[in-house]
C-alpha positions in Angstrom: 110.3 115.8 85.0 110.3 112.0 84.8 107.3 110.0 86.6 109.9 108.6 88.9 110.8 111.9 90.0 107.2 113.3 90.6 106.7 110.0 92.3 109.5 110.4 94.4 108.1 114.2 95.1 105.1 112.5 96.3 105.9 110.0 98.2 108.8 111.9 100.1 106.2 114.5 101.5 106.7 115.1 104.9 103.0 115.2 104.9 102.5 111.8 102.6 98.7 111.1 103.5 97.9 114.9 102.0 100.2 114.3 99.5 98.9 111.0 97.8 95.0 112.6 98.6 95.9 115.8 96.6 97.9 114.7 94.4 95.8 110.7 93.4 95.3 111.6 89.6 99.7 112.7 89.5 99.5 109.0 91.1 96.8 107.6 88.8 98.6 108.7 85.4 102.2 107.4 86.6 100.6 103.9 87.3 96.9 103.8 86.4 96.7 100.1 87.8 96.2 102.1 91.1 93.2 103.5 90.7 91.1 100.5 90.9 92.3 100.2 94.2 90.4 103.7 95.5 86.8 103.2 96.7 87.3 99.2 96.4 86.0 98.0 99.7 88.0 95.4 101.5 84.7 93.9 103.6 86.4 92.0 106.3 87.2 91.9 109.7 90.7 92.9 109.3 90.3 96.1 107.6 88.5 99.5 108.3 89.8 101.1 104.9 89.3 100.9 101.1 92.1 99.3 99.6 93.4 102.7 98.2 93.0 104.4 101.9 94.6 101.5 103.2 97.8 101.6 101.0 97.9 105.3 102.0 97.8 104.8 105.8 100.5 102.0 105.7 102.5 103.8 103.1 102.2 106.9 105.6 103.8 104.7 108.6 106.9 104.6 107.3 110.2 106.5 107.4 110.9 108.7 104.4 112.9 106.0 102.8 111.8 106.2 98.6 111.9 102.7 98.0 110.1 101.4 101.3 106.8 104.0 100.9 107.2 102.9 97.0 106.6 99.4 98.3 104.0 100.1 100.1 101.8 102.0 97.7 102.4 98.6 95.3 102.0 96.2 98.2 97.9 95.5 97.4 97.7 96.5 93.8 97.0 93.3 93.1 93.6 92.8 95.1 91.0 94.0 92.8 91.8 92.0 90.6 92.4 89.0 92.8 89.4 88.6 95.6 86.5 86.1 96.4 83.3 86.9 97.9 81.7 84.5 100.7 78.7 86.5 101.0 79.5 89.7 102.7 82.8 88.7 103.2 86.0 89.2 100.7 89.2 87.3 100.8 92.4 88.4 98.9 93.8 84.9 98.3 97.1 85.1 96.1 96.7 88.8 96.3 100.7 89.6 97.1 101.4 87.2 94.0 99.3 89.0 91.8 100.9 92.6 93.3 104.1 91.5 92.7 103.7 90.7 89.3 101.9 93.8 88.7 104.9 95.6 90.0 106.9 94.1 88.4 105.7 95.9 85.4 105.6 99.2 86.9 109.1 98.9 88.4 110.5 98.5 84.6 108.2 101.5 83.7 109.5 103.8 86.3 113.0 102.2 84.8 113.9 101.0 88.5 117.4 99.0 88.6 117.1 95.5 88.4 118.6 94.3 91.5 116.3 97.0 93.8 113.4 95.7 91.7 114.4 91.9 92.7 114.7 93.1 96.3 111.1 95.3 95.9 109.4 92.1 94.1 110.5 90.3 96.8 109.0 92.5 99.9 105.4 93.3 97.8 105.9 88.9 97.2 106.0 88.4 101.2 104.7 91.2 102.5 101.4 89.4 104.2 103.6 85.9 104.3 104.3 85.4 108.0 107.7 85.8 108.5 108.3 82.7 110.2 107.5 80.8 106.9 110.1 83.6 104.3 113.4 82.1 103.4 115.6 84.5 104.0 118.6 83.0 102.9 121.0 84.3 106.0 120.1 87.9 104.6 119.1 89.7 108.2 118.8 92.8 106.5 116.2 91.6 103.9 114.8 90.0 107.1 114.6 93.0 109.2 113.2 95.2 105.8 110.3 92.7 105.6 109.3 93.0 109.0 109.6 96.9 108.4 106.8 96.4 105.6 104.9 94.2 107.4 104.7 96.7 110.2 103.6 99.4 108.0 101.0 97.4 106.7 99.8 96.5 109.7 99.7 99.8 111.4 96.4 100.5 108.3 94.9 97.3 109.4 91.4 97.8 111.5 92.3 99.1 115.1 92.2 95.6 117.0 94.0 93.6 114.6 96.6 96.5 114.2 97.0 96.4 117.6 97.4 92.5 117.9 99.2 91.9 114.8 101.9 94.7 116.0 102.9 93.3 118.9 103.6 90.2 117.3 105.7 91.7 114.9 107.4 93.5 117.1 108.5 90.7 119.3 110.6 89.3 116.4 111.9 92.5 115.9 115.0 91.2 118.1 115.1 87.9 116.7 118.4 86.6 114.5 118.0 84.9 111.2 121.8 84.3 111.0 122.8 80.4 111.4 126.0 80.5 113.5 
């Protein structure tokens, strides 16, 4: 069986948070870059999870849609290897740059097509941009698939700032990005 096929066994688990938990070293051999991410703390005010817990929360908040929960396991591969301490305090500066090129790799491992990858590359690229500030080109459904990710990854944020950072998200849910 291919890696993209026990990925997509994984990640299509109705039960996704078991799933990634009993199956992390399946995960870890299809793309080692992950496993940096489990037990790296986040240590800020915006997180209650590890980086690895984290990506499994916000990958479990999504729909079983392949590509979307593949996104999100990628979204913060980048941050151990892209952080700043201020004391007690870490900061991910560049961090969805970094995950994106990291991706970008694995996307061509796994032999995903190139316009998905594009489309993938760009999500992981934006995925903590605020959405205000995304050109989006007229695309309302690259529009509405961001703030889909950006929900996800909220939802795995600490309680509070979930809770805040949710309901402004989903006030632009309605919002139209097409110029008439």
């Amino acid at each position: 069986m291919s890696n993209l096929k026990k990925l997509r066994t994984i990640l299509m688990s109705n039960d996704v948070v078991d799933a990634l938990h009993s199956e992390e070293k399946k995960i870890f051999r299809i793309i080692p870059e992950l496993e940096e991410s489990k037990g790296f703390e986040q240590k800020n005010e915006w997180h209650c999870f590890d980086v690895w817990d984290h990506t499994i929360h916000a990958t479990a908040s999504c729909d079983r849609v392949f590509n979307d929960r593949l996104i999100l396991l990628l979204h913060d591969i980048g941050k151990p290897f892209c952080y700043q301490d201020y004391g007690n305090v870490r900061r991910f500066k560049g961090h969805a740059k970094k995950s994106a090129e990291m991706s970008k790799i694995i996307l061509q491992r796994l032999l995903i097509e190139q316009h998905i990858m594009e489309r993938m590359l760009f999500l992981i690229r934006n995925h903590s941009t605020p959405i205000d500030d995304v050109e989006f080109e007229n695309d309302e459904l690259l529009y509405n698939e961001l703030l889909k990710i950006q929900m996800c990854d909220a939802s795995a944020y600490e309680p509070e700032h979930a809770k805040q950072t949710l309901i402004r998200l989903r006030a632009k849910k309605n919002y139209s990005i097409i110029q008439y």
